[in-house]
N, C-alpha and C positions, 0 to 999 in steps of 0.2 A: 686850175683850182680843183682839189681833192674834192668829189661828190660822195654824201656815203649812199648803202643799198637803200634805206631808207627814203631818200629823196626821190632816188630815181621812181620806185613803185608809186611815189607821192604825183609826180610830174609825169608819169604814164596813165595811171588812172584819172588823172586831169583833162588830158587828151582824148582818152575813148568817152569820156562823159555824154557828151551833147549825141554820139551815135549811138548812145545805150537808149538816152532818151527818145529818139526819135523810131528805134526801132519800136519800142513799148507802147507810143501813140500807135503808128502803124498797126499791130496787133489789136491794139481797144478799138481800130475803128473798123476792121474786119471781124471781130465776134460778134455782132448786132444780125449783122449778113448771114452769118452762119447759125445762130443762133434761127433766124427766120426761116431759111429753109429744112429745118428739121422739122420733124412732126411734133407739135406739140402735146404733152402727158394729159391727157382727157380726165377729168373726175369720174367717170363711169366707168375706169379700169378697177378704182379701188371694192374691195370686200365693202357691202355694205352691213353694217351692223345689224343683228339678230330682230327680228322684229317683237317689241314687246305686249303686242295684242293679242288677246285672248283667245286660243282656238288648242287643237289637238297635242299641239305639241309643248304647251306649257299648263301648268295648276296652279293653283292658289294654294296658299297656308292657313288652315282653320284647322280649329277645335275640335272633336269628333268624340263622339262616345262610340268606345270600342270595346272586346272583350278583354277584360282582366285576363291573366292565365297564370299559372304555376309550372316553370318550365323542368324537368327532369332528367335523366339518362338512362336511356333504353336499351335493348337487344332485340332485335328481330329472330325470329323462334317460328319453326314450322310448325303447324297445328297438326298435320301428317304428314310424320316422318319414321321412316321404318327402316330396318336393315333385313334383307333376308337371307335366311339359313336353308344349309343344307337337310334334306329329309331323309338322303339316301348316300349311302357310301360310292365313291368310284375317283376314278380321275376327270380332273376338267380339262375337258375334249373340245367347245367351241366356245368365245365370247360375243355374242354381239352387241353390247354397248358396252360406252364406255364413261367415265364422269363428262358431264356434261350433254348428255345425247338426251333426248327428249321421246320417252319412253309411252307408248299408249297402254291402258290395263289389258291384260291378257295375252304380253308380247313375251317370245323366248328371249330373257336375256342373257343366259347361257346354258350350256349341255353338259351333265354329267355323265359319264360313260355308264349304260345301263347293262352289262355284261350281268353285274355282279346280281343283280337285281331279276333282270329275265331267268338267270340259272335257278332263284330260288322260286319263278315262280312255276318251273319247269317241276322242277323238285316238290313242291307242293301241288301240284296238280296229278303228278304221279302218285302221291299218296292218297290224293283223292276216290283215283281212280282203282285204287286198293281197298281202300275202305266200302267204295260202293261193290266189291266182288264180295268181302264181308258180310256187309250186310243183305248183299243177296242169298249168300250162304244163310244167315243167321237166321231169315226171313222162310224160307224151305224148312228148315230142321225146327223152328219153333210151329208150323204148321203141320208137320207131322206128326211133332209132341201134341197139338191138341186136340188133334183126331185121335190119338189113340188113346189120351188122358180121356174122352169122351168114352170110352169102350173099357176104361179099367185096365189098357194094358200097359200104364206107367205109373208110376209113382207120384204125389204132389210136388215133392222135392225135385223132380225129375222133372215137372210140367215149369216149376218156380225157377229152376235152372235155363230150361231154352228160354222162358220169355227174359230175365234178366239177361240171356247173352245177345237175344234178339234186341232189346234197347240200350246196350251196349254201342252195339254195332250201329244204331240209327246215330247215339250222340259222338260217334266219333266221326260219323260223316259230316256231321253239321260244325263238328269244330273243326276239320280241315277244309271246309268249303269257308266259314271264314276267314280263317288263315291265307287261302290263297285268292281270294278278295282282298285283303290286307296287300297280300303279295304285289298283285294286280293295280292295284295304288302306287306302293313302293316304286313300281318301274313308271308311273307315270311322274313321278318326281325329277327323274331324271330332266326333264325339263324344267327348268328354273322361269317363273312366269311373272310378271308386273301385277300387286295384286290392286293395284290403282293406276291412273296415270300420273308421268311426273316427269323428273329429271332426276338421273343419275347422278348421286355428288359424292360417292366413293365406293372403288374396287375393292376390295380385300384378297382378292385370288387370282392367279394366271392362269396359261392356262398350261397342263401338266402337274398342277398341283392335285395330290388327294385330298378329299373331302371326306369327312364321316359327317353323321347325322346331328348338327349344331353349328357346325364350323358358319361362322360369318361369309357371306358372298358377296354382297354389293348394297348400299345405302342407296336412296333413292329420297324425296320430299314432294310434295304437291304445293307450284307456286301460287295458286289461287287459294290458297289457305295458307295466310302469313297473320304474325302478329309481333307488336312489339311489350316484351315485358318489362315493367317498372316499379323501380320500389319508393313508391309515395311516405313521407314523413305521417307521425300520428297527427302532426298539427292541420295538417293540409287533407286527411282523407277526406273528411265530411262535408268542405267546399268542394273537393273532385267528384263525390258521388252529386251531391246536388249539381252542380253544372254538366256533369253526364255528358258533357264532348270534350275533347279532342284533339289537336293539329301535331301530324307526325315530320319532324324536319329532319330532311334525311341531309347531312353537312358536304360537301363537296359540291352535292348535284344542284343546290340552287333551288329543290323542291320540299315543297309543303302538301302533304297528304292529309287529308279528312280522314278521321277514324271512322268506319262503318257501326259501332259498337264496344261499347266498353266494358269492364267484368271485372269488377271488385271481390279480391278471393277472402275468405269469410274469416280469414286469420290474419295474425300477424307477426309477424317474426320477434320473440322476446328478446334477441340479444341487441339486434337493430332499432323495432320497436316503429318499423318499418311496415309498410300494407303492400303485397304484390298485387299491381293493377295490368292486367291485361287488356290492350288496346287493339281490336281487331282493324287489317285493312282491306279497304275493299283490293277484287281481281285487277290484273296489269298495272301492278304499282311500281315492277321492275326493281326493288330490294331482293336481299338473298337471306338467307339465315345467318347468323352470327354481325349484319351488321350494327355496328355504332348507329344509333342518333337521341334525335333530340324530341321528344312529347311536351306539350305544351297544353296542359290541363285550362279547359276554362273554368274558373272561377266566380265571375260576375260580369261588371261593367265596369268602364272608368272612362273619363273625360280626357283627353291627350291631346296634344298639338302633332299632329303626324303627317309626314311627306312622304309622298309615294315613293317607293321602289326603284322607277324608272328615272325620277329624279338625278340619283343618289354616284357620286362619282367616287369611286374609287382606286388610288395611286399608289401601291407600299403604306404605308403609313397614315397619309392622310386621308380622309372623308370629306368631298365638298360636294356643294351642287351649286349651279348657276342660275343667281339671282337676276330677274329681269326689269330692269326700271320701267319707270313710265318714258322717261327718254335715256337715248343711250344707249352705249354697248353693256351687255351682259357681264357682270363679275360673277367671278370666280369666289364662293366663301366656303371657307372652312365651316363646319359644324359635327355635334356628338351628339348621336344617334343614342337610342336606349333600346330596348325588346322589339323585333320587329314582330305584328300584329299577322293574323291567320288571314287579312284582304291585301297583303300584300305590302302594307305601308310599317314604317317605321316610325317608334314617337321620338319627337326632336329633344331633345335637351336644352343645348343651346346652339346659338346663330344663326336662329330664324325667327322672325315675329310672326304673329295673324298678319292676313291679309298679302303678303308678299307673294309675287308669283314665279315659279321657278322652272325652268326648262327641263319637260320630259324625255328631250334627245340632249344629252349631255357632251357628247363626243362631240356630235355634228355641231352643237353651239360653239365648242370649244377650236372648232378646227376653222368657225366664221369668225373667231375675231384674229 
């Protein structure tokens, strides 16, 4: 009788049945065994959740009255900043600084060749020393003239004569002795000197270039005298000058500067309509001249909901901090921040209430759950 493939697979799987089963017991009754002697997964391996009691590393969310402020855009501007010129003609023969070298007052920061300088004052000294043969001469012959203008044996005219040639001769000695006192200077210029201390923040000469008397040599600023300049709306001046502080945000560095000083200039610009306010900062602030930032004029007070700084997590895009239950692990919430404040905090917007408390290590919370 013809079988087709069908049956046969039907009537071999029939056959191995009862030894599939009996293998698959065998297996169930050996995992119990093997299951026992492994070591069992301890609940003391796992991350324990962030603890939410109160101590160092978390705050609360309240209320605060804080400074209003008017925020702005500044320039930082040297208070002294100079460029110095040449006084005497020659070529530049040595440099020693360079932008960025850190210069004390009364240091060579470069030589101009005083050839040209020493000749004239060679040359003026020679004439000096002419003039005084002069008026030794002139000095003799008007004291002969007066002895004998005493005796009748010269004329008035003749007596009028030597002493007019004798003070002649005295005023040309006196104006080639200051000329070559002038001179005397001249060659002392040749030294290009610091006339404060500072930093160097630009060259204009090499060296082999000549120089005449104007030419630009080198910029220099003094960083312990910075300021940043702002130009305050009309609407806003008279809140700035009553509130008479301050906070300078310089943008990249993460820093908020206290202004030592403020200086409302006593005009204002008609086409802007505008008030230039100078924000003085105090020494080692570590800004430069020409940078960007940010002034933040106080104005008053105001009441705000604000979360510290340390709080505050930031990802590309989003802003959150980690809210801390009373039990439980720590979430993760979104929330939008408004001005942050000159103590460091930020007022909340939304997706925070009072009273909540939030973890001031944010990372580390983040990497415990």
């Amino acid at each position: 009788m013809n079988t087709s493939p069908a049956a046969l697979l039907l009537a071999l799987f029939s056959a191995l049945l009862p030894t599939l089963v009996m293998a698959a017991a065998t297996t169930a009754a050996s995992t119990p065994a093997a299951t026992s002697s492994s070591t069992p997964l301890s609940t003391s391996t796992s991350i324990p959740a962030p603890s939410t009691k109160a101590g160092a590393a978390s705050a609360v969310i309240a209320w605060r009255q804080v400074e209003a402020t008017w925020a702005g855009e500044a320039v930082i501007e040297a208070e002294r900043q100079s460029t110095v010129a040449a006084q005497t003609a020659g070529r530049i023969m040595a440099i020693h600084f360079r932008p960025g070298d850190v210069v004390k007052q009364g240091q060579v920061i470069m030589r101009i060749d005083p050839a040209v300088a020493q000749q004239q004052v060679a040359g003026v000294q020679a004439q000096v020393a002419e003039a005084q043969v002069a008026l030794d001469n002139a000095t003799r012959e008007y004291e002969r003239f007066r002895e004998l203008f005493t005796k009748n044996y010269v004329s008035q005219s003749q007596m009028d004569q030597a002493e007019a040639g004798y003070k002649a001769a005295q005023a040309r000695l006196t104006t080639l002795r200051a000329s070559s006192g002038q001179a005397s200077t001249t060659r002392a210029f040749a030294d290009v000197t610091a006339p404060y201390a500072g930093v160097m923040s630009a060259l204009h000469v090499e060296v082999g270039e000549t120089a005449v008397p104007g030419t630009p040599l080198a910029t220099g600023f003094d960083p312990a005298w910075l300021r940043a300049s702002a130009q305050v709306p009309q609407a806003w001046i008279e809140a700035v000058r009553r509130g008479n502080r301050a906070w300078v945000e310089v943008p990249g560095a993460n820093k908020w500067l206290s202004a030592a000083r403020l200086v409302v200039m006593p005009a204002a610009d008609p086409r802007t309509h505008t008030t230039e306010v100078r924000v003085y900062l105090p020494e080692g602030t570590g800004v430069l001249p020409g940078q960007f930032v940010r002034v933040h004029f106080v104005t008053g007070t105001a009441r705000r909901l604000v979360v510290p700084a340390a709080a505050v997590l930031r990802r590309s895009e989003v802003t959150a901090v980690y809210v801390l239950p009373e039990k439980g692990r720590a979430q993760l919430r979104q929330v939008r921040l408004g001005e942050r404040q000159g103590d460091g905090s930020y007022e909340v917007l939304a997706g925070l209430r009072e009273g909540e408390r939030v973890s001031l290590m944010p990372v580390q919370t983040g990497l415990a759950r």
